[in-house]
C-alpha positions in Angstrom: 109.5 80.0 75.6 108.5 83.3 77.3 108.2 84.3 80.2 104.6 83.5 81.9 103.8 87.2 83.9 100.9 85.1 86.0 104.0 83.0 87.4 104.9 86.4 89.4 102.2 85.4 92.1 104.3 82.9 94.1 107.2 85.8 94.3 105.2 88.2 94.9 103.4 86.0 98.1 107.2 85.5 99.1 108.3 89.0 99.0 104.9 90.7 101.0 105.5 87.4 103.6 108.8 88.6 104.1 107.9 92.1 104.1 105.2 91.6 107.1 107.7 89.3 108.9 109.8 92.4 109.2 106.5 94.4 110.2 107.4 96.9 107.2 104.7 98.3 106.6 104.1 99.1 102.0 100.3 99.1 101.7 100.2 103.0 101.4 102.6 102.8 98.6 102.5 102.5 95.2 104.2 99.0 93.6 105.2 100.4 90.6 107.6 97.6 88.9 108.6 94.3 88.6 111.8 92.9 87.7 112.6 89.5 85.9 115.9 88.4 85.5 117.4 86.8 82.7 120.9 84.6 82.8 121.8 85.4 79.0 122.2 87.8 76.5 119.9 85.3 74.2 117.4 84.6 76.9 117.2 88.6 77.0 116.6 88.9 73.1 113.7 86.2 72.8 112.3 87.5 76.1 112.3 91.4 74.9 110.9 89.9 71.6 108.0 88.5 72.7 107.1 91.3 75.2 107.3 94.0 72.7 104.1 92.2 71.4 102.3 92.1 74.0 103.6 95.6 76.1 104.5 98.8 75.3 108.5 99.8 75.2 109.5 102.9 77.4 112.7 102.5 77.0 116.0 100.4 76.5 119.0 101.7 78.4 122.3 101.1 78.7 123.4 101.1 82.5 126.3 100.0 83.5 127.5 98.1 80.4 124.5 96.3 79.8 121.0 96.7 78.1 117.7 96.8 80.7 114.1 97.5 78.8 111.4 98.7 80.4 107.7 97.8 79.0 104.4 99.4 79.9 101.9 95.6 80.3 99.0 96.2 78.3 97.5 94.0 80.5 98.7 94.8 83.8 99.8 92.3 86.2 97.1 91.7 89.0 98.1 91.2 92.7 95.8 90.9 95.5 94.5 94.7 95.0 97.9 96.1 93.1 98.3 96.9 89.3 101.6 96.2 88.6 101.6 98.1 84.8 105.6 98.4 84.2 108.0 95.4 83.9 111.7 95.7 83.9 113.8 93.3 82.2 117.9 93.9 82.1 120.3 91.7 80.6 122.9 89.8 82.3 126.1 91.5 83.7 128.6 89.6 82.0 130.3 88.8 85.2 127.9 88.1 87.6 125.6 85.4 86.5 122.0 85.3 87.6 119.4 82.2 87.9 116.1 83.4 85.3 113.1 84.6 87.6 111.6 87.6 89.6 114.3 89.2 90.8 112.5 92.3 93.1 109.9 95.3 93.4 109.6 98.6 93.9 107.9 100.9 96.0 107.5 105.0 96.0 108.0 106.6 99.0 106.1 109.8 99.7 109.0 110.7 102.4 112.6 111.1 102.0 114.9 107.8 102.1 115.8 108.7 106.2 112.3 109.2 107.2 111.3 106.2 105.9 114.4 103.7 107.0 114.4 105.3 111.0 110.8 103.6 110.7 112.7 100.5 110.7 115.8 100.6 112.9 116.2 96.8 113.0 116.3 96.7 109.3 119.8 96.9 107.2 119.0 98.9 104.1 121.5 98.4 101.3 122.2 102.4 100.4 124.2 101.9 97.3 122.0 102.9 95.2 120.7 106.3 97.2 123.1 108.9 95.2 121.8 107.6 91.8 121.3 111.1 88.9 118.2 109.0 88.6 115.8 106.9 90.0 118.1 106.7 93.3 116.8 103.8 95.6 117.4 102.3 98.8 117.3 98.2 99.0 116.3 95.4 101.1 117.9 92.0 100.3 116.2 89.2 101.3 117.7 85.5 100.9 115.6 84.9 97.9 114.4 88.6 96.7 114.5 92.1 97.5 112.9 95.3 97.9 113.7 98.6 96.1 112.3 102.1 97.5 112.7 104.9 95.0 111.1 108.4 94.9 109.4 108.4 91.7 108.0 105.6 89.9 110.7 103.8 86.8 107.7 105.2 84.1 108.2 108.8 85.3 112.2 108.6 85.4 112.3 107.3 81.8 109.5 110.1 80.6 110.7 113.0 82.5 113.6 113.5 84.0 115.8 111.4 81.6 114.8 114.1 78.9 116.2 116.8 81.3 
């Protein structure tokens, strides 16, 4: 079994009603992946398997002790007026297990993470990620899903500046 990319619409409805409840305002920016989580290295392989035949590879990293790949759709997932063209799938951290599904998004700003976050002063952004070497992002976590905000899009991380 793979996994069905059309089945992204009720996360996605879920993630944009939590995004207006919050009044954050994302339709200026581009979506430019998706993330599916798997809960095993096997689930990983047969997954990655059947997307290579049907999506373009960028890239398979290693980041912090586990595989993630990163396809280019050739058919892009359609949402409302979005074209989501990149889908990122990681393997499983050994010890943190995850439930298989739409894990999050995410968004390129056109301003810097502190412009963007003293928007939203009632908001707790998860930081963690902001001092990255690449692709640094800031987070949202929702109950069921969350948000990434990044500064370039994943496709221009993997073809650029990871050949620096």
């Amino acid at each position: 079994m793979r996994v069905d990319i059309e089945d992204s619409k009720p996360f996605l409805d879920r993630l944009f009603a939590r995004l207006s409840a919050n009044s954050i305002q994302v339709d200026h920016l581009e979506m430019d992946h998706i993330c599916y989580r798997v809960a095993s290295q096997e689930r990983y392989d047969e997954l990655k398997g059947a997307l290579e035949q049907e999506a373009d590879l960028l890239a398979e990293s290693m980041i912090k002790g586990r595989p993630i790949c990163t396809f280019k759709l050739q058919k892009p997932i359609i949402y409302k007026n979005r074209q989501i063209e990149v889908f990122e799938l990681p393997a499983p951290k050994p010890s943190k297990p995850y439930k298989e599904g739409y894990e999050h998004v995410e968004f390129v700003l056109k301003e810097d993470f502190d412009t963007f976050m003293a928007k939203y002063p009632d908001i707790q952004f998860d930081e963690s990620g902001r001092d990255k070497k690449y692709n640094a992002d800031i987070r949202i976590q929702f109950p069921d899903c969350s948000v990434k905000f990044h500064r370039h899009s994943l496709e221009y991380v993997i073809t650029v500046l990871e050949k620096e």
